[in-house]
C-alpha positions as CSV (number, residue, x, y, z in Angstrom):
1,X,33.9,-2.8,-61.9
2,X,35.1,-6.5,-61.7
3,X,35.5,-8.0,-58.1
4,X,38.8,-8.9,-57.5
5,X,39.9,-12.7,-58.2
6,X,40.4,-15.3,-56.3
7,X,43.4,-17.7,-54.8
8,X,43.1,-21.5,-54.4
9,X,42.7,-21.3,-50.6
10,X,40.2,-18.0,-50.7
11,X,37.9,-20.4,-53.2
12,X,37.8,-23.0,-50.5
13,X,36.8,-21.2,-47.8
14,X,34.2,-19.3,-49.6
15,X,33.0,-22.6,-51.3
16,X,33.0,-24.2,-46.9
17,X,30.6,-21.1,-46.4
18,X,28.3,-21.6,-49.5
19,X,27.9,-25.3,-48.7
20,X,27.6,-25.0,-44.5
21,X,26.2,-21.6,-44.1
22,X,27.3,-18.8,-41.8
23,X,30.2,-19.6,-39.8
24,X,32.9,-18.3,-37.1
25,X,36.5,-18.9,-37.8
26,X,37.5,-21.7,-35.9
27,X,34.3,-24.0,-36.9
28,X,35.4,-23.3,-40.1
29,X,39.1,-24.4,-39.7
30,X,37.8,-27.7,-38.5
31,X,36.2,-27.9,-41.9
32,X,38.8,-27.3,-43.9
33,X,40.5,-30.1,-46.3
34,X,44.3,-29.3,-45.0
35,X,45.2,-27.5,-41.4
36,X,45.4,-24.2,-41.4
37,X,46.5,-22.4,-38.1
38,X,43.7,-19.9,-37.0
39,X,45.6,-16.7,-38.1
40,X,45.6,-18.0,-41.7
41,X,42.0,-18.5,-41.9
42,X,41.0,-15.3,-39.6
43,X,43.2,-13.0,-42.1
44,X,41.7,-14.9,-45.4
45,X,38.4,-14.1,-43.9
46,X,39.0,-10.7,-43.6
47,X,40.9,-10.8,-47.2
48,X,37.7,-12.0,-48.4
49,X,35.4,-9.8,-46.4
50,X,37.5,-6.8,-47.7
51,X,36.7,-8.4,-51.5
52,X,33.4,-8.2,-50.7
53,X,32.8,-11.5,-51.1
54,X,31.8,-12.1,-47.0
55,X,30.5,-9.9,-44.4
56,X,30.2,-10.8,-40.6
57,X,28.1,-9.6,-37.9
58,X,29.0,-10.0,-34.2
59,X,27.5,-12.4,-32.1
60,X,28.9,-12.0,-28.3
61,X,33.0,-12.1,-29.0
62,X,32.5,-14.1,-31.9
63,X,32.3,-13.0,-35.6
64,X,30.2,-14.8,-37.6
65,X,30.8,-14.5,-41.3
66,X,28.0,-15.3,-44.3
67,X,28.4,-14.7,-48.0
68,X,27.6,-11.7,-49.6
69,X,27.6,-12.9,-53.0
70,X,25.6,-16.1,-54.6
71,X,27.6,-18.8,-56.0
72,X,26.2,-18.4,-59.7
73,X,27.3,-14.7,-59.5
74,X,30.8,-15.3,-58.5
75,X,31.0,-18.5,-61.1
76,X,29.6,-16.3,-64.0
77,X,31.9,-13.6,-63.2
78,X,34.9,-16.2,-63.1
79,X,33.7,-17.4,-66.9
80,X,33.3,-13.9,-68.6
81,X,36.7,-13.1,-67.2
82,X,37.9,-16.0,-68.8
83,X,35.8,-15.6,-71.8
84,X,37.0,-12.0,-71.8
85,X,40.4,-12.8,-72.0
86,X,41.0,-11.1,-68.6
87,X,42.1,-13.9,-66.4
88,X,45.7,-13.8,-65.1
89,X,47.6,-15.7,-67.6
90,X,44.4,-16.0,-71.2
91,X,47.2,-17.8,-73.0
92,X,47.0,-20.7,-71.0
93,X,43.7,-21.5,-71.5
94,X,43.4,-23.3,-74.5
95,X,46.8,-24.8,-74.9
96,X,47.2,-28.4,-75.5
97,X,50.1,-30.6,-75.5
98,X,53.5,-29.9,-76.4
């Protein structure tokens, strides 16, 4: 079984976690390249927990979220399905100019 892909915005908050470690929600916001109300990154966070790709424990009210999956393991997985001619839309791959 494949885990599920990826959008641009789920990518860059798994990539804020690889690079700074476990995190709550609103030290991750402040992180972030573009601002993102707290909902938004809360519900990606549990979009990406859901994945698998996170998982959070509780510390007091606050949930603190980590990655479950290694970077390399997520990347590879993003190549074969590539490679495999899996990935959303294969045909734009290797197209070159018109």
């Amino acid at each position: 079984m494949t885990a599920p892909s990826l959008g641009p915005l789920e990518r860059e908050i798994l990539c804020a976690i690889w690079n700074g470690g476990p995190t709550d929600a609103e030290t991750l916001r402040r992180k972030l390249t573009r601002p993102l109300k707290d909902a938004t990154v809360r519900t990606v966070l549990r979009r990406l927990e859901a994945k698998v790709y996170l998982t959070h424990e509780t510390v007091g009210r606050t949930y603190r979220y980590r990655a479950v999956q290694a970077r390399r393991a997520v990347a590879a997985r993003a190549t074969r399905r590539v490679l495999d001619g899996s990935a959303a839309d294969p045909s734009k791959c290797c197209q070159t100019g018109s």
